[in-house]
C-alpha positions in Angstrom: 0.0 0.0 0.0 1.5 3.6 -0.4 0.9 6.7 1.3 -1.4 8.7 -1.3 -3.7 5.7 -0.9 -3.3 5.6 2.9 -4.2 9.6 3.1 -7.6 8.7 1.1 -8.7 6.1 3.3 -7.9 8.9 6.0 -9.5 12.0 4.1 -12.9 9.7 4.0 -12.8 8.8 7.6 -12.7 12.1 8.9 -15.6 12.9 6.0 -17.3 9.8 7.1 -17.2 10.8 11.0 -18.1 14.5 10.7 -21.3 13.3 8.7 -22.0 11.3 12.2 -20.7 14.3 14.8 -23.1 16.6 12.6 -26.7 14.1 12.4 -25.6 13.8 16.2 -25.7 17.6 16.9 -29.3 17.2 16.2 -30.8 14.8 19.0 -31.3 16.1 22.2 -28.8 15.2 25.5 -31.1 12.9 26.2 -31.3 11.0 23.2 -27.0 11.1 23.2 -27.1 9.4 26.7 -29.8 7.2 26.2 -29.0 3.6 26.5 -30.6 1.7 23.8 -31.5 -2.6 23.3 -30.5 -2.0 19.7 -27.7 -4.0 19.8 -25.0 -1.7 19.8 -21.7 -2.6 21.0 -21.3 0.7 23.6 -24.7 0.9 24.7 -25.6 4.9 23.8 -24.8 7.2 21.1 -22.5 8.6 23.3 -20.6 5.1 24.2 -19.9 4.7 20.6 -18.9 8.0 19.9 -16.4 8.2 22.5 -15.3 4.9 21.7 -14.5 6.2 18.5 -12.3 9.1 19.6 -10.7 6.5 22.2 -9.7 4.3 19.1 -8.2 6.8 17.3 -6.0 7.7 20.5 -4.8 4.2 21.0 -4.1 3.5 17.4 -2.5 6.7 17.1 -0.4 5.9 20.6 0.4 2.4 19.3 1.8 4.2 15.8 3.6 6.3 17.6 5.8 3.9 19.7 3.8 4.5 22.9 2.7 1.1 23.6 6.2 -0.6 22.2 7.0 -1.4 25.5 5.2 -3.8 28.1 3.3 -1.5 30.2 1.5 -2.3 33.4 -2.5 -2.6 33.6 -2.3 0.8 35.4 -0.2 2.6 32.5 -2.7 0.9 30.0 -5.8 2.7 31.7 -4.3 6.0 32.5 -4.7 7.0 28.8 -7.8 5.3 27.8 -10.7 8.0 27.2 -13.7 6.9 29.7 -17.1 7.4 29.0 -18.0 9.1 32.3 -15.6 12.2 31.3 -17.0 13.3 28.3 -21.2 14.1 29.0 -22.1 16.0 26.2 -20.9 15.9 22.4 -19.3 19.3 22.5 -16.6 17.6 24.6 -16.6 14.2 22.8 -16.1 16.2 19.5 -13.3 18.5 21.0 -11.7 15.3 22.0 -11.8 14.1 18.8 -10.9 16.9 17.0 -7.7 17.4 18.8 -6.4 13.8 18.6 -7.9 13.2 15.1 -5.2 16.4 14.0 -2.6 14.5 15.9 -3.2 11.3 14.0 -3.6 13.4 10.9 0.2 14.9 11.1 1.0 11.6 11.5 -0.5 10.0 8.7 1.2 12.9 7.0 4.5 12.2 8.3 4.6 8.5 6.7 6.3 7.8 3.5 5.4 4.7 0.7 8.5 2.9 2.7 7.3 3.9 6.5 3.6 3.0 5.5 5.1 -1.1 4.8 7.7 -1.2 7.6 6.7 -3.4 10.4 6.0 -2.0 14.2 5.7 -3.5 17.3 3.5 -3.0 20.4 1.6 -4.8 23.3 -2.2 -4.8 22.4 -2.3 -5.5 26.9 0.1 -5.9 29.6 2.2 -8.9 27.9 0.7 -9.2 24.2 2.8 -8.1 22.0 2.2 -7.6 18.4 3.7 -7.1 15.3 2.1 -5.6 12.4 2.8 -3.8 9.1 1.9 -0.1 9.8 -0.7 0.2 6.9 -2.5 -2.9 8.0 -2.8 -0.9 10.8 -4.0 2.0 9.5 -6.6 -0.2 7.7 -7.9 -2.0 10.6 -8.4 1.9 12.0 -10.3 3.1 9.2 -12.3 -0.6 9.0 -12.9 -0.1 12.5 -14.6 3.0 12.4 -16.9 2.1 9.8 -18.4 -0.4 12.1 -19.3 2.0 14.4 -20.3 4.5 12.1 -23.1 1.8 11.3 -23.9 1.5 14.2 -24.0 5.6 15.3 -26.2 6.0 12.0 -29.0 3.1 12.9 -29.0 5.4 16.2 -29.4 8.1 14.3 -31.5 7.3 12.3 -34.2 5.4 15.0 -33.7 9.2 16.4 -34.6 11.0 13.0 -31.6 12.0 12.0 -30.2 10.1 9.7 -26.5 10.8 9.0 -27.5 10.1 5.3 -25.8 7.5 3.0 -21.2 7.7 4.2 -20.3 5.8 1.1 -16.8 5.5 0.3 -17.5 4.9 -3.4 -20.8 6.4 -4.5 -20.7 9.5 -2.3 -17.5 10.6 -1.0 -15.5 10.0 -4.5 -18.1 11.2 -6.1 -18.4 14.5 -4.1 -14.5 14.7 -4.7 -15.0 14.4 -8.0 -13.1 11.4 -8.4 -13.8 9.1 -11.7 -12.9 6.5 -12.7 -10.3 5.6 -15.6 
């Protein structure tokens, strides 16, 4: 994989995710902290959207050589983003914006021979892991479009459909992109 391939995936994640922060600007607190029997993996709106933003800071720690040594369990929790702390969207999205920027200058910083070297980390207190730096980058991107699913069936029970976060029809499309 090179890195003008790896940016796309990113441009359409962050153009994927602000469609969700924006149809979520539109339900009342109550429907953000609601917990819902819909089968979503975090419980609310809000457990998947800060789930989200804690993903991105864990990748984007892991990328960065934070995790590439064996921590402790109390190191591993001291930088994961809790639920409790962020009560309203205004401060899920501030989170986000700040450490989405973060992973952006990363992303930015890789090069076509960066993007295929290998990195290690622990995934938990003794697991490591070793990975090729795109496929994780991937599994990022893949990541959050599960949960964008399941923010936009949310949504949508809540009237406020996110509207259709297609990678092909809609975002290339809306770049202007055709194909050859």
């Amino acid at each position: 994989m090179n890195i003008d391939e790896i940016k796309l995936m990113f441009e359409y994640n962050t153009w994927a995710d602000q469609r969700i922060l924006a149809a979520a600007g539109r339900v009342t607190p109550e429907q953000f902290a609601a917990p819902t029997t819909s089968g979503v993996s975090f419980v609310s709106l809000r457990g998947t959207l800060v789930h989200m933003a804690s993903a991105q800071n864990i990748w984007r720690l892991r990328l960065t050589g934070y995790y590439a040594k064996d921590l402790t369990q109390a190191e591993f929790d001291a930088v994961k983003i809790k639920e409790a702390d962020f009560p309203t969207l205004h401060a899920v999205e501030e989170r986000y914006q700040a450490d989405k920027q973060k992973m952006l200058d990363f992303v930015h910083s890789l090069t076509d021979e960066s993007v295929n070297s290998k990195i290690r980390y622990f995934a938990s207190p003794g697991t490591p892991v070793e990975r090729i730096v795109w496929q994780c980058l991937y599994h990022f991107v893949n990541h959050g479009t599960q949960h964008r699913a399941e923010a936009a069936a949310l949504l949508t029970a809540y009237g406020q459909s996110p509207g259709d976060v297609d990678f092909n029809s809609v975002f290339l499309a809306e770049r202007g992109n055709k194909a050859d």
